[in-house]
C-alpha positions in Angstrom: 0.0 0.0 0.0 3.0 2.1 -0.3 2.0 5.5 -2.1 4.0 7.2 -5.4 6.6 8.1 -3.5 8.0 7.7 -0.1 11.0 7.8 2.4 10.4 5.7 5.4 12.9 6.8 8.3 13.8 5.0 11.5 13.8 7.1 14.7 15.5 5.8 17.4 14.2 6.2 21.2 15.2 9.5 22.6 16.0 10.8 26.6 13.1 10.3 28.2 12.1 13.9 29.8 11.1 15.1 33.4 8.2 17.0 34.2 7.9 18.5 37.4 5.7 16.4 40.1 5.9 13.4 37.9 8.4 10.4 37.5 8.6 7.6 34.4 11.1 4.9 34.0 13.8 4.9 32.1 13.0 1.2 31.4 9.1 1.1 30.7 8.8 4.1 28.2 5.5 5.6 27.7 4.0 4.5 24.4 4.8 6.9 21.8 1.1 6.8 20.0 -0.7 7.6 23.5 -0.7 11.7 24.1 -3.6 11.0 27.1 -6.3 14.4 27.4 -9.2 14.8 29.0 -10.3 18.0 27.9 -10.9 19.8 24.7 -7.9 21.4 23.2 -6.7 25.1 24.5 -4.6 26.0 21.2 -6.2 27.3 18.5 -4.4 27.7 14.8 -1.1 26.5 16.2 0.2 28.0 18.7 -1.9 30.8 21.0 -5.0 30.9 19.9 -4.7 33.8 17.7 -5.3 33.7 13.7 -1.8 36.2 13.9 -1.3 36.5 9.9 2.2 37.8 10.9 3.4 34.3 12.7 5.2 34.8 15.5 7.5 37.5 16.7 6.6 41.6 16.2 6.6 43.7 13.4 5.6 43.8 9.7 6.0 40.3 7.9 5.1 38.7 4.6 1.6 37.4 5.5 2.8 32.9 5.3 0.8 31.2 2.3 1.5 27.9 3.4 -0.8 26.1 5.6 0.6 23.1 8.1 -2.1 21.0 9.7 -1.3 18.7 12.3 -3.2 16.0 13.5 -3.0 13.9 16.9 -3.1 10.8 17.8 -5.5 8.3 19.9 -6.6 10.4 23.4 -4.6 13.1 22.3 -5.1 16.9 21.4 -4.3 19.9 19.4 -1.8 20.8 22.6 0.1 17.6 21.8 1.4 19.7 18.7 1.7 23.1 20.4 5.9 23.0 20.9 6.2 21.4 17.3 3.7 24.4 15.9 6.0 27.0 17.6 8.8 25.8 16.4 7.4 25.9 12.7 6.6 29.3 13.0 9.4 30.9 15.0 11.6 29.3 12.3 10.0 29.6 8.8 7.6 33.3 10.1 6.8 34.5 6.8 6.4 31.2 4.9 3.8 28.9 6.9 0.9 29.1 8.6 0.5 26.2 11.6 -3.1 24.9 12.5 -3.0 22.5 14.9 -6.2 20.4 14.4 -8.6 20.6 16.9 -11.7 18.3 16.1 -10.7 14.8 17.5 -9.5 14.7 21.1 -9.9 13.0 23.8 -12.6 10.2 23.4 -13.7 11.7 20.5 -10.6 9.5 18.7 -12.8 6.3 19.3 -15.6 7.6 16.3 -13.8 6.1 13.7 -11.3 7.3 11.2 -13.9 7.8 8.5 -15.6 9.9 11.2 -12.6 11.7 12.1 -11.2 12.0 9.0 -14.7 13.9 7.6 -14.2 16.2 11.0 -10.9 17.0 9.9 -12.0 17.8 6.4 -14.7 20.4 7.5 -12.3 21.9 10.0 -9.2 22.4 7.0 -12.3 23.6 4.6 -13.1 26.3 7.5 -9.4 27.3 7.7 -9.2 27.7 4.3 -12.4 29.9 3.8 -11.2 32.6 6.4 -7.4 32.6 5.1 -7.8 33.8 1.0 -3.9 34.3 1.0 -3.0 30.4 1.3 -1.8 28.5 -1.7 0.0 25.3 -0.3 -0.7 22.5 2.0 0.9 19.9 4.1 -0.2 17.5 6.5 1.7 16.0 9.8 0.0 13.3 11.4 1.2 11.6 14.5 0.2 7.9 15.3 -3.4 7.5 14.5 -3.5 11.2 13.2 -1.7 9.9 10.0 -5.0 7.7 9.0 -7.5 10.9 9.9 -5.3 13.0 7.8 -5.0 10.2 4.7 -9.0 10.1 4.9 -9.7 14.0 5.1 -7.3 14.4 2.1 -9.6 12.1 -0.2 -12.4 13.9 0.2 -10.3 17.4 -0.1 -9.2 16.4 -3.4 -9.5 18.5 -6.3 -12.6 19.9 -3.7 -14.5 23.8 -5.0 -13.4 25.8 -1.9 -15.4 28.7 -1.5 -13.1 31.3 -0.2 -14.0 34.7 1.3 -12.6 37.9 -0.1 -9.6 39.4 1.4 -10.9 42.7 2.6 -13.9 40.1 4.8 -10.6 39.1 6.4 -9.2 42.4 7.1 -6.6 42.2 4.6 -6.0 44.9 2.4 -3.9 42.7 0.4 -5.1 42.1 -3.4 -5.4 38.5 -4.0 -6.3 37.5 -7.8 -8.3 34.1 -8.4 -7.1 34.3 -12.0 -9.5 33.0 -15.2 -9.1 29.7 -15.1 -12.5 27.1 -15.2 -12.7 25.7 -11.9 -12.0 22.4 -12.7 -8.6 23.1 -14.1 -7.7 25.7 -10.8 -8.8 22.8 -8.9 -6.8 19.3 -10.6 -4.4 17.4 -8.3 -5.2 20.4 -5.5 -6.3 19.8 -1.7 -8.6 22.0 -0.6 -8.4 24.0 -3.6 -4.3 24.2 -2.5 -1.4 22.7 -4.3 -0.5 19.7 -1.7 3.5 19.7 -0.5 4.2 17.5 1.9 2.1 14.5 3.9 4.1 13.6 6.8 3.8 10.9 9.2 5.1 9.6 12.8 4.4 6.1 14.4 0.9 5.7 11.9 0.0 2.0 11.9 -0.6 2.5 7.7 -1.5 -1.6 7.9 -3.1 -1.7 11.1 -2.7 -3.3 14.0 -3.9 -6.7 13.2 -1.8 -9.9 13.9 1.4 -10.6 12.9 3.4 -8.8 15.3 2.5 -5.1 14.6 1.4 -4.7 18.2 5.5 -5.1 19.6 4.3 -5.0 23.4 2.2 -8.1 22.3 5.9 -9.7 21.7 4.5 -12.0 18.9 2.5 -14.4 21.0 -0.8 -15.1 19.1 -2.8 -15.5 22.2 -1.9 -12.4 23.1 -2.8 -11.2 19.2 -5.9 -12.5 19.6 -7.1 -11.2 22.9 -6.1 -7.7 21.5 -8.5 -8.6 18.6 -11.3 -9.6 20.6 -11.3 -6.6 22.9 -10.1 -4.0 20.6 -14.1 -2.6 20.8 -13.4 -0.9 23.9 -11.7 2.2 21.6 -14.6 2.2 19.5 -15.2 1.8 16.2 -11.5 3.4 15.6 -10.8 -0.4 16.9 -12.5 -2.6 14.5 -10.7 -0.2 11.9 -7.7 -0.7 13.1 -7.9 -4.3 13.3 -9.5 -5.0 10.5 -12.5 -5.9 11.6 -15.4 -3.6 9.8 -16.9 -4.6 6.8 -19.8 -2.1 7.2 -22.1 -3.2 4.3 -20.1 -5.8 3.3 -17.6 -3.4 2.2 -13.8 -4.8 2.6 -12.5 -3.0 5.8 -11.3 0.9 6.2 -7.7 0.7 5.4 -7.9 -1.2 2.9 -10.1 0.4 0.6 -7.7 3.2 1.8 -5.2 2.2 -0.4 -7.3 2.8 -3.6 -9.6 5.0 -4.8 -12.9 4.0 -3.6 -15.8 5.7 -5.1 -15.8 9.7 -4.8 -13.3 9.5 -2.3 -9.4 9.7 -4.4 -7.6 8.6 -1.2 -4.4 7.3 -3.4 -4.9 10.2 -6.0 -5.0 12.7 -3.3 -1.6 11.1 -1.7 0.2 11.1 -5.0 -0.9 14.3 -5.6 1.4 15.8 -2.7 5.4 16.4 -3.6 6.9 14.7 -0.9 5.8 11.5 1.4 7.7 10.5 4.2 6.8 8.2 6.8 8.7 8.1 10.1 9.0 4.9 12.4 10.4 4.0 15.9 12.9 1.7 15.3 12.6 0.8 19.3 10.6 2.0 22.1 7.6 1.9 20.9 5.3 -0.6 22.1 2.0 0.0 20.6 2.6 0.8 17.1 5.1 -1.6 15.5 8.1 -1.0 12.8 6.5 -2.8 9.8 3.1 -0.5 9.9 4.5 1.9 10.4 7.1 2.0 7.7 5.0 0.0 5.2 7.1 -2.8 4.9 7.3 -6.5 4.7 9.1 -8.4 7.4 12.5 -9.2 5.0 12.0 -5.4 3.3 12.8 -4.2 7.4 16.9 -2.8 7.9 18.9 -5.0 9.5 20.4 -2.4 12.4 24.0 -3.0 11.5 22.8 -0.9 8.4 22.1 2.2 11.0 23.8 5.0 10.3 23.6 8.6 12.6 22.3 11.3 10.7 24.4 14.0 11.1 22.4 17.1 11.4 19.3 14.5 13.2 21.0 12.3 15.9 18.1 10.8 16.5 17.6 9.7 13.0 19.3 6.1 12.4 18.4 4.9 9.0 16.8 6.6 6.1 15.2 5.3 2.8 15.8 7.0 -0.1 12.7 8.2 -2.5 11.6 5.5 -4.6 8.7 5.8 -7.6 6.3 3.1 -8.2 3.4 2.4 -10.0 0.0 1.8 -7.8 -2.1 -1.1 -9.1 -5.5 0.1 -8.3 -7.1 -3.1 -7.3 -10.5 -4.3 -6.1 -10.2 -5.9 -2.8 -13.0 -8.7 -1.3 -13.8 -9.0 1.8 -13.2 -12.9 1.6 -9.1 -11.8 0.8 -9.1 -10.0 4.3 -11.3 -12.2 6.6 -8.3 -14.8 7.7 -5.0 -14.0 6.4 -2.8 -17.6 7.1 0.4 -15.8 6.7 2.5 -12.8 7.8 3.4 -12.0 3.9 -0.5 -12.6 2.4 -1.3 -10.2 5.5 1.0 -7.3 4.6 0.2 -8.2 0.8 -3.1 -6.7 0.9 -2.5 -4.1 3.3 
């Protein structure tokens, strides 16, 4: 299911850090996918919850006409993305424009990632609307954030996106739509935006369904299978995640996911962006294994004698470089998915 063009990159457990008033082990790491909140989110586009066309910092600056969304994980929240957002900003000011997405939190992350990935959608088709000056998108997803944001995209693609005038924004700013039909303004765009980068960190792209993509589960298949049978207790995002919807005998989520199904372009709308890279914990990460979240088979995984330090990103251990291929769209049956015998028929059809 790998899309046009990707770079998977192994990231290798960092320090562990101390917040006042509370103490982890440095031997049982907290789960990199699980961002616990219990209340709604407190930031709003980013960082403070100001629409600040400037970005950070005082004083006149070019007004940024890239838009960033970030998308959290399981029981997380916008705030898990506040330091990241700031960091966006106070580096690149004048060039992007960081919205930390605010529409799944909490137990809200349990609705499905169809549902979440439609609440995403209207929220980035709200942005939009009140911001006439943007003209690129990205996407980072973290964990299950990466499968919201690879839904929301297919119905964003090549979407009509009514977009106020600058002077409703209080922009003086002229801003030209230009003569082209809508339908050529609008090919391979997101959002009515041309599409730059889709990021993701620690997304279980195949699911967690047997065959070791669960790492704390340490390969035992009772253990696989108890996960399976009690994975309702997160909801419907569970039976997604484990492949166990076939809502109107429909082949599960993610795998329809990896075509286009219908009116949603879910693999147009990924090729469509310039850059792909998925990120994956090559240790230290219990809940969301190596193989998922790379989008690899077993034997395609790097030995780690073939780790290598990145220089600039210590943390950074082995990188993949870019690699074109050519997506079969195929029609997947619900009969292919129900009891995969094998690791390798398993991460076939994912």
């Amino acid at each position: 299911m790998a899309p046009a063009a990707k770079a998977g990159e192994a990231v290798e457990g960092g320090k562990l850090r101390r917040k006042k008033g509370r103490r982890y082990s440095a031997y049982l790491r907290r789960p990199s996918c699980f961002k616990p909140a219990g209340e709604p989110p407190a930031v709003v586009d980013g960082v403070d919850g100001k629409a600040d066309k400037g970005g950070c910092g005082e004083g006149e600056r070019r007004i940024p006409t890239h838009l960033v969304v970030t998308v959290n994980g399981i029981i997380g929240s916008a705030a898990n993305w506040r330091f990241a957002a700031k960091q966006f900003m106070k580096k690149y000011p004048e060039d992007v424009f960081v919205h930390c997405s605010q529409c799944n939190y909490a137990t809200l992350t349990f609705d499905g990632v169809d549902v979440m990935g439609e609440r995403l959608a209207e929220e980035v088709i709200s942005v939009v609307a009140h911001r006439a000056e943007l003209e690129k998108i990205s996407f980072v997803g973290h964990s299950l954030g990466g499968l919201i944001a690879r839904y929301a995209i297919g119905i964003l693609y090549e979407k009509d996106m009514p977009r106020k005038p600058p002077e409703e924004n209080g922009d003086s700013k002229t801003y030209t739509s230009g003569t082209q039909p809508v339908e050529e303004k609008l090919k391979g765009k997101i959002a009515g935006l041309e599409p730059m980068n889709f990021i993701t960190f620690a997304t279980p792209h195949l699911g967690s369904s047997f065959h070791k993509q669960i790492p704390i589960l340490r390969g035992s298949y009772a253990l696989e299978k108890m996960a399976y049978r009690i994975s309702r207790i997160i909801g419907r995002t569970g039976k997604h995640l484990f492949l166990k919807d076939k809502d109107e005998g429909k082949p599960p989520l993610l795998l329809q996911m990896v075509n286009d199904c219908g009116d949603l372009k879910f693999m147009s709308a990924l090729q469509s962006f310039k850059r792909h890279v998925a990120y994956s914990n090559a240790c230290y990460d219990f809940i969301v294994g190596w193989k998922t979240s790379s989008i690899r088979r077993q034997d395609e995984l790097p030995k780690r004698e073939s780790f290598t330090k990145n220089g600039k990103y210590s943390h950074v251990v082995y990188v993949e470089k870019p690699k074109t291929t050519i997506v079969q769209q195929e029609d997947f049956s619900g009969t292919m998915v129900s009891q995969p015998k094998t690791a390798s028929e398993m991460e076939g059809l994912s």
